[in-house]
ZAMARGU-4260 file (C-alpha; in steps of 0.2 Angstrom, whole numbers, plus 5000, padded with zeros to 4 digits):
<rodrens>
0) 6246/5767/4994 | 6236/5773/5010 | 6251/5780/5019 | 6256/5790/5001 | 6238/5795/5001
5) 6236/5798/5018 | 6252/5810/5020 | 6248/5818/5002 | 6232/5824/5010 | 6239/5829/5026
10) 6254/5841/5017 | 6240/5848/5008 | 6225/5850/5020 | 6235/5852/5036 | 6219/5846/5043
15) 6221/5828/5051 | 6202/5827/5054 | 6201/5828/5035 | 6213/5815/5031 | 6202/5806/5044
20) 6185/5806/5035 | 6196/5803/5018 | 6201/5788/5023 | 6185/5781/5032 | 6191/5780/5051
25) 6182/5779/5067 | 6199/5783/5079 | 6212/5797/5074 | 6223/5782/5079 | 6222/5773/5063
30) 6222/5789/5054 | 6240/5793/5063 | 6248/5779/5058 | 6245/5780/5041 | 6248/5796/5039
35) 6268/5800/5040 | 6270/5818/5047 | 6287/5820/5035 | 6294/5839/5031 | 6292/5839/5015
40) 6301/5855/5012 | 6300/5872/5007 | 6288/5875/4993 | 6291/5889/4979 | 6278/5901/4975
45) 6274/5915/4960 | 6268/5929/4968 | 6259/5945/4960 | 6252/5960/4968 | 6234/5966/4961
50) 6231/5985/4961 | 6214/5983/4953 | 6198/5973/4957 | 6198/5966/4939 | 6216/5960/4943
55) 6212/5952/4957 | 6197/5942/4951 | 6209/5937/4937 | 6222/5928/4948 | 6210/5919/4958
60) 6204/5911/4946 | 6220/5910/4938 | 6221/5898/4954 | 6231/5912/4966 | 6228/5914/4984
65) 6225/5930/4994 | 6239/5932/5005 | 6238/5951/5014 | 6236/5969/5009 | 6253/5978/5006
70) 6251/5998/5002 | 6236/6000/4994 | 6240/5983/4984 | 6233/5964/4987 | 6246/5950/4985
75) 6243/5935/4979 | 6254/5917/4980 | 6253/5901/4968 | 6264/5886/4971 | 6275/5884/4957
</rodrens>
C-alpha cells in the first residue's frame, strides 16, 4: 500500500521531496524505493478560455488551472 501511495503522490506532486515528508523518511533512499517512477500516460484535459474576469474566477474554482494567455484570452485546463 506504501509503493501505491508513494507513486500516487509522486504522479501527482512531481515533487519527490513531498512524497518524502508524506511518508516520514529521514534519506530520499527509502523514499526512492518506494516510490515507482512509472509513465503513467498521457492525461486528458477540458480546456476553456475566459475572456472576462468573472469567467475566470468561475473556473478556478470550478477546479481549472491557469495555463497561458492566448490573444487577449486566459486558458484554462482540468483533468478529465
Amino acid at each position: 500500500m506504501r509503493h501505491w501511495k508513494a507513486t500516487m503522490e509522486y504522479h501527482r506532486t512531481k515533487d519527490i521531496l513531498h512524497v518524502m515528508r508524506v511518508l516520514g523518511h529521514k534519506s530520499i533512499k527509502n523514499t526512492m524505493r518506494y516510490t515507482q517512477l512509472v509513465d503513467l500516460g498521457e492525461q486528458d484535459y477540458v480546456v476553456k478560455v475566459s475572456w472576462k474576469l468573472e469567467e475566470a474566477v468561475k473556473l478556478l474554482e470550478g477546479g481549472f488551472q491557469y495555463v497561458c494567455d492566448y490573444d487577449n484570452g486566459k486558458i484554462f485546463r482540468k483533468p478529465k
